[in-house]
C-alpha positions in Angstrom: -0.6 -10.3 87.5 2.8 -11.1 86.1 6.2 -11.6 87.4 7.1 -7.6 87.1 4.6 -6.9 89.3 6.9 -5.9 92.6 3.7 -5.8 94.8 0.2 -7.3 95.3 -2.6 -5.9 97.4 -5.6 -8.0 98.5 -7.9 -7.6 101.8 -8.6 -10.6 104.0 -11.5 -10.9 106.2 -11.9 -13.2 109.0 -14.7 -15.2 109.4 -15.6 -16.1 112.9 -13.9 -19.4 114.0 -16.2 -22.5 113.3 -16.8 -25.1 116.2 -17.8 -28.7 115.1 -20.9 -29.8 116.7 -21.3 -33.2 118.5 -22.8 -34.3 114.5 -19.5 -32.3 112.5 -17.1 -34.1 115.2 -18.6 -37.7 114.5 -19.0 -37.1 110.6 -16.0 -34.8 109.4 -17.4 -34.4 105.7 -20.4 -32.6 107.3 -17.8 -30.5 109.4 -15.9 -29.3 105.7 -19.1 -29.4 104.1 -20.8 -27.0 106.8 -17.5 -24.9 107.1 -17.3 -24.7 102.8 -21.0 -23.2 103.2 -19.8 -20.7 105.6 -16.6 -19.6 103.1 -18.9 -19.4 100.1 -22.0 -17.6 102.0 -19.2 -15.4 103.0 -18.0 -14.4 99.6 -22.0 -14.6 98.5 -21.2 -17.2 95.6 -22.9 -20.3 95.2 -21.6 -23.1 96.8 -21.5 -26.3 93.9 -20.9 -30.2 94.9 -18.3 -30.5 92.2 -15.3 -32.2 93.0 -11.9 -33.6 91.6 -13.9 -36.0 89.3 -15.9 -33.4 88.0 -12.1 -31.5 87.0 -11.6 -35.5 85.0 -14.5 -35.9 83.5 -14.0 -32.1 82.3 -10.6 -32.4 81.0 -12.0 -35.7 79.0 -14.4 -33.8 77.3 -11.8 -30.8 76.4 -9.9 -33.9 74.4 -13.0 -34.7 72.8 -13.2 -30.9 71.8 -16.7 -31.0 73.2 -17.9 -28.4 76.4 -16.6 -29.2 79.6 -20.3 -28.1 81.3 -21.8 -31.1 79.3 -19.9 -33.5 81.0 -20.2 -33.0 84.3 -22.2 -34.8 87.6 -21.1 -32.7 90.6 -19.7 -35.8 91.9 -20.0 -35.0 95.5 -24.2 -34.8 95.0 -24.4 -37.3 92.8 -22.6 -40.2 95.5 -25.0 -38.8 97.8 -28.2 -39.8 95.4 -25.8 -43.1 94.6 -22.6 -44.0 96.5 -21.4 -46.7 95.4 -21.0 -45.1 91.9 -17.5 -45.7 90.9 -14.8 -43.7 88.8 -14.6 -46.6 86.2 -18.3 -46.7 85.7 -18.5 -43.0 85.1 -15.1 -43.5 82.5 -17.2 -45.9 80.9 -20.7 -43.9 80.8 -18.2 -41.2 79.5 -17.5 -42.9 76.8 -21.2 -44.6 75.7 -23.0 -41.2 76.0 -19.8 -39.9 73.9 -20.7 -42.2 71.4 -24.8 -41.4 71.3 -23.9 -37.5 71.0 -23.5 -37.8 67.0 -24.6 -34.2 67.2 -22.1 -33.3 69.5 -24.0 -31.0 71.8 -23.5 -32.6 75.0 -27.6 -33.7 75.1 -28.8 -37.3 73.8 -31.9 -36.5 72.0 -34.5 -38.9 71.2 -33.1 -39.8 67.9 -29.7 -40.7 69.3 -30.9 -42.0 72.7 -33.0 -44.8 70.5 -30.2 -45.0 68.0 -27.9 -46.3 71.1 -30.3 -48.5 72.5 -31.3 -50.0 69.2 -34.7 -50.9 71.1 -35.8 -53.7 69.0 -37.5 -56.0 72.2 -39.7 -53.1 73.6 -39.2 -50.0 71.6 -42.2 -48.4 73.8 -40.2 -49.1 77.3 -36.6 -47.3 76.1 -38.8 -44.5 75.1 -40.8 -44.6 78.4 -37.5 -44.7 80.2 -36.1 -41.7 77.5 -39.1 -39.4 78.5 -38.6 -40.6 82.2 -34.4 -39.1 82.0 -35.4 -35.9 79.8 -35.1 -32.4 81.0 -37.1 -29.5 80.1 -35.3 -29.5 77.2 -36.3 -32.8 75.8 -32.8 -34.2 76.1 -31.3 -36.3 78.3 -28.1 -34.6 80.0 -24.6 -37.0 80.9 -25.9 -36.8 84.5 -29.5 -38.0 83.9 -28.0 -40.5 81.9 -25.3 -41.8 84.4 -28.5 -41.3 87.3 -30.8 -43.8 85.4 -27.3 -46.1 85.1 -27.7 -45.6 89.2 -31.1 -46.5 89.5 -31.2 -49.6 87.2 -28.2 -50.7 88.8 -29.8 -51.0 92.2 -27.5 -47.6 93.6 -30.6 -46.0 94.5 -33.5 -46.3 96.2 -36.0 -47.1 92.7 -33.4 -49.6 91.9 -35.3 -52.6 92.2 -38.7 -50.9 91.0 -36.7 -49.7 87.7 -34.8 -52.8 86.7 -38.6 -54.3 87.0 -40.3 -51.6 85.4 -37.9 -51.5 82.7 -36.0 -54.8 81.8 -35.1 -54.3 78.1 -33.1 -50.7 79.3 -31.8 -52.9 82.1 -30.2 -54.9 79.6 -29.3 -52.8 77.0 -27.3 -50.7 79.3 -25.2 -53.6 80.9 -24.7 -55.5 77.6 -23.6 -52.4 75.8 -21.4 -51.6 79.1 -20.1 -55.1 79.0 -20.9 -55.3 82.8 -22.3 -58.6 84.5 -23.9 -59.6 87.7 
């Protein structure tokens, strides 16, 4: 398509109008959430939870010349899983897992994950708590890493559980995050 192009054809179908339930009229996110199924089971693509974060924390990553995919949470998922999970916190996560990728692959492996935490107290727990956040991969993705953020940070329901289970992580992430309670 360019600007010499005197004449564009495309085909519309209708979908059948969508009536809110008694639950979609109380809750409108479930309503555009229900209705955004309907749209993408229409066109028979996948329907994805990213959202306008997602688009920032991908554009971050482009500066950093590093793959957008790496970088992102689909935001609207992840405040499901953990909803008081802030913008700033995920700027911040940005740039800590940022600086543990010295390989630049958008994965921490266990070398740069232990690297980061510098695990002198309990070397045993961060790598309990590394093999806990790894994939199938054996890396630990930006989203596991911002989810075990969540969960030591009381976001989740393990919250508690965690920050007993693993106090030297517990600390390690805040101190290095600068964050207080």
């Amino acid at each position: 398509m360019n600007m010499r192009m005197t004449m564009w054809q495309m085909e519309v179908h209708f979908l059948p109008v969508h009536r809110p339930s008694k639950a979609e009229v109380e809750d409108p996110d479930l309503f555009a959430d229900n209705v955004r199924r309907r749209i993408a089971a229409a066109l028979a693509i996948p329907c994805t939870e990213y959202s306008f974060e997602d688009v920032w924390l991908g554009q971050q990553a482009l500066r950093w010349h590093r793959p957008p995919s790496g970088y992102l949470l689909e935001w609207n998922a992840f405040r499901k899983v953990a909803p008081p999970f802030t913008r700033e916190e995920a700027r911040v996560l940005l740039i800590a897992f940022k600086s543990a990728d010295t390989d630049e692959n958008s994965v921490l492996r266990w070398s740069e994950f232990k690297d980061w935490f510098r695990p002198a107290q309990a070397p045993g727990e961060v790598e309990m708590w590394f093999r806990l956040l790894a994939d199938e991969t054996g890396g630990v993705s930006f989203r596991a890493f911002c989810l075990g953020y969540a969960a030591l940070r009381g976001y989740t329901v393990l919250g508690d559980s965690m920050r007993a289970a693993y106090p030297a992580v517990f600390a390690a992430y805040f101190e290095y995050l600068g964050i207080t309670f």
